[in-house]
VOKOL-290789 format. One record per residue (C-alpha): x, y, z. Coordinates in steps of 0.25 Angstrom, whole numbers, padded with zeros to 4 digits, always signed. Each point is the difference from the previous one (the first is absolute). Layout:
BEGIN
XYZ/...
END
This chain:
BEGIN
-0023-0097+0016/+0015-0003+0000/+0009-0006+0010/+0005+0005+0012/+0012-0005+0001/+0011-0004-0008/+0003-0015-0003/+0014-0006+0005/+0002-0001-0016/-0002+0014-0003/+0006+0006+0013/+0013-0008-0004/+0001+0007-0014/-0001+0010+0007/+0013-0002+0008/+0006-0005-0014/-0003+0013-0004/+0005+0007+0010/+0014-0008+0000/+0002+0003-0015/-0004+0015+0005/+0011-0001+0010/+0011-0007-0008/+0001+0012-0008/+0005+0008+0010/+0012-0011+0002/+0013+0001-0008/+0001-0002-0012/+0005-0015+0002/-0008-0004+0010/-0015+0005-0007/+0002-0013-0008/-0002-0008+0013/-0011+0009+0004/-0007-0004-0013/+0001-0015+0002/-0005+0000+0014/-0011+0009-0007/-0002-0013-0010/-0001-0009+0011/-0011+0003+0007/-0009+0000-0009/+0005-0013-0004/-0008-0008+0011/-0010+0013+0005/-0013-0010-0006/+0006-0012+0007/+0003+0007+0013/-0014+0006+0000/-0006-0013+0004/+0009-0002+0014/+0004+0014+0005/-0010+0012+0003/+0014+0010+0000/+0004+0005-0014/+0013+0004+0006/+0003-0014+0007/-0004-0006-0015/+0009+0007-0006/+0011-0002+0009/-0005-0015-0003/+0001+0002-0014/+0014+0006+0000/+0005-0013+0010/-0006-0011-0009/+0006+0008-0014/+0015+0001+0009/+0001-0014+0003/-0005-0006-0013/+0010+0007-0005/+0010-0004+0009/-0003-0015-0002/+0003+0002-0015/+0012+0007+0003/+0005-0014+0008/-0006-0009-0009/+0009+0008-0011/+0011+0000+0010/-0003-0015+0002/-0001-0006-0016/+0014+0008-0002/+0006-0008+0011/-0006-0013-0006/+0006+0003-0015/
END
């Protein structure tokens, strides 16, 4: 027999799915950002698994932790410009 209900992992590829799906009905400059939030939840869906039982609330997770890394590079590139 197979499972009966969906994993956290798969129920938030899923929702990646359904964003890509989605962001092609966005204009034409915004499907890029669509794509990428696409992108990044399936970047931590396997690590989420483990700690949330809600594939929407991981991949919401997954999109937080991907926003702020990237916005501590951007001050850290901010930051050695500053020190040159």
């Amino acid at each position: 027999m197979g499972r009966t209900f969906k994993s956290v992992r798969m129920g938030s590829q899923e929702v990646a799915n359904r964003w890509l799906k989605a962001s092609r009905a966005l204009n034409k400059e915004d499907q890029i950002y669509g794509q990428r939030l696409a992108e990044m939840v399936k970047m931590h869906s396997s690590e989420a698994f483990y700690a949330l039982d809600d594939p929407l609330e991981a991949a919401v997770f997954s999109v937080l932790i991907e926003l702020l890394k990237e916005s501590d590079l951007e001050k850290n590139e901010k930051k050695d410009d500053v020190d040159i």
